[in-house]
C-alpha positions in Angstrom: 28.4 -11.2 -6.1 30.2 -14.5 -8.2 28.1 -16.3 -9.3 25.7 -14.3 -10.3 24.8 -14.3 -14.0 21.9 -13.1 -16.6 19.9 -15.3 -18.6 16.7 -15.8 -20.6 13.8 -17.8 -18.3 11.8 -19.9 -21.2 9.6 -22.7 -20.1 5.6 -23.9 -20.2 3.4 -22.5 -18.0 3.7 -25.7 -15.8 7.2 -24.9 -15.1 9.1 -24.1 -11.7 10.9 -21.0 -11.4 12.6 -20.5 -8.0 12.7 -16.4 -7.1 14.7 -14.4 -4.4 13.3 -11.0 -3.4 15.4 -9.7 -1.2 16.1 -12.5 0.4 12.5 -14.1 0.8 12.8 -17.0 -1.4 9.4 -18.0 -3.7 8.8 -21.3 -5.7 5.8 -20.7 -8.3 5.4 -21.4 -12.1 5.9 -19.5 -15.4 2.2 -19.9 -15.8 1.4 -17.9 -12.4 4.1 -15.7 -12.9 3.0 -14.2 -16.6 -1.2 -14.7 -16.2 -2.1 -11.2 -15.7 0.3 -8.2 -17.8 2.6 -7.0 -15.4 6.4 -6.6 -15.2 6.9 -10.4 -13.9 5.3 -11.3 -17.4 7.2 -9.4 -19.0 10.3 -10.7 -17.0 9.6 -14.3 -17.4 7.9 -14.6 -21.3 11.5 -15.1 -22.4 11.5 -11.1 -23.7 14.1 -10.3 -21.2 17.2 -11.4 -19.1 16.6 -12.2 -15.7 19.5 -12.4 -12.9 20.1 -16.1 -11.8 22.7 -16.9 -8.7 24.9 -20.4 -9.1 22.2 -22.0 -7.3 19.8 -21.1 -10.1 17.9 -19.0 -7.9 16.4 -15.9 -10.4 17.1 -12.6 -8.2 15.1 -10.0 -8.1 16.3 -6.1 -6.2 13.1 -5.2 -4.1 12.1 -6.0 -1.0 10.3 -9.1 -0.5 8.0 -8.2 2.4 5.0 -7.9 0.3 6.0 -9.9 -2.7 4.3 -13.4 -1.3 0.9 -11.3 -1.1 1.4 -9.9 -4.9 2.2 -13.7 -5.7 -0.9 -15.4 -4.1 -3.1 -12.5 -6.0 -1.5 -13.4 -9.2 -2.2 -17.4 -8.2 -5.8 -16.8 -7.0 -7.1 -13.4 -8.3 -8.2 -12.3 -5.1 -5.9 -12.2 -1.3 -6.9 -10.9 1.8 -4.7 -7.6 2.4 -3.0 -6.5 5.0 -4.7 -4.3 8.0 -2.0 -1.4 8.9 -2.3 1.3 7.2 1.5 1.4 6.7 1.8 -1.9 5.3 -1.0 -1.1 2.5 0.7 1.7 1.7 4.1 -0.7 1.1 2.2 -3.1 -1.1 1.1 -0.3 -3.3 4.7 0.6 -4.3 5.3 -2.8 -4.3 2.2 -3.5 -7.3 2.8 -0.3 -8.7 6.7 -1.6 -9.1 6.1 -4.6 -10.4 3.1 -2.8 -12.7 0.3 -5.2 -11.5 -2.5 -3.4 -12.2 -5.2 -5.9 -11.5 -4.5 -5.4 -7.4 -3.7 -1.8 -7.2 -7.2 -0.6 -7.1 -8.0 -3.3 -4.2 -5.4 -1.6 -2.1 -5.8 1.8 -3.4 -10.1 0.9 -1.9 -8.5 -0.4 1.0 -6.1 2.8 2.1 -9.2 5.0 1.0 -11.1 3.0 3.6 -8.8 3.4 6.4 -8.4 7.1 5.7 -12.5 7.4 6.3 -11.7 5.4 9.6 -9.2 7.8 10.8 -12.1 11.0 10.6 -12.2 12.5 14.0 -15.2 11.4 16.2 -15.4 15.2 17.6 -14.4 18.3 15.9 -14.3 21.4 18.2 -14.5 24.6 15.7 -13.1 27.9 17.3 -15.7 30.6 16.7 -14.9 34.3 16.2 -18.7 36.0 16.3 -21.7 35.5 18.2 -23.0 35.1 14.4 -21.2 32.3 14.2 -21.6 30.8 17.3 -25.9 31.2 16.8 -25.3 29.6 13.2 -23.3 26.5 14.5 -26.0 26.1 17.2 -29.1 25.8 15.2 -27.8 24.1 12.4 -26.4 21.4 15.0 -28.3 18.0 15.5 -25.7 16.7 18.5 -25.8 18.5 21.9 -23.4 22.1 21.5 -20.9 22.3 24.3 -19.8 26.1 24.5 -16.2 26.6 25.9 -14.9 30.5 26.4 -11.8 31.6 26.9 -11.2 34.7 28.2 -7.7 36.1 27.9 -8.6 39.1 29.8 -8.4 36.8 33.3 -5.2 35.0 32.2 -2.3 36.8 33.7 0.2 35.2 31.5 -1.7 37.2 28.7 0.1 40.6 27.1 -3.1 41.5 25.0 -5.4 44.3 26.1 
């Protein structure tokens, strides 16, 4: 793009930087963006060139789906995540990108949670010996169902 050209962001703490990630457009200060050590502090401590368009917007190449969410936890030290699975799993590349190690563990807790969600409710073991089957029955506390299937009946089956 024209236009576009790299510079060194230097300011106080109480200064406005304007950001475009990916097209979602973020207005927050120097001070929010370099509290914690990550990449954005890093970025914005005057160590390294940023990308600014003629507009003085600084760009950054990621999506910015999840970027508001890393920027409120930044702000506030806490944020409330999001519920999908799928979208927990985005913010987590997303912190891990942008190296913010203060929120990665929240949504690491979080997936972990929703993965002892998804457990089944009923698990239906296929036993091979009446050993087995007597073993599974005793050491059961919730009523056994037994289901047989017997090939032998089945005309569609070729074994003898």
């Amino acid at each position: 793009m024209s236009g576009e050209h790299k510079t060194v962001i230097q300011g106080t703490a109480s200064k406005y930087v304007k950001l475009n990630v990916g097209g979602s457009l973020h207005y927050t200060t120097i001070g929010t963006l370099t509290k914690h050590d990550n990449m954005l502090r890093a970025m914005f401590s005057g160590r390294m060139e940023v990308l600014t368009d003629s507009e003085g917007w600084i760009l950054i190449d990621r999506c910015g789906k999840h970027f508001g969410t890393i920027l409120n936890f930044l702000r506030d030290g806490s944020v409330s995540l999001p519920d999908s699975r799928r979208e927990l799993q985005e913010l987590l590349v997303e912190a891990k990108y942008y190296l913010a190690q203060t929120i990665i563990p929240l949504v690491e807790a979080a997936l972990q949670k929703k993965k002892e969600d998804l457990d089944p409710v009923c698990r239906v073991p296929l036993i091979t010996s009446r050993k087995e089957e007597q073993l599974l029955i005793s050491s059961s506390i919730k009523p056994v169902v037994k289901l047989s299937c017997n090939r032998h009946n089945n005309k569609y089956s070729y074994t003898r």
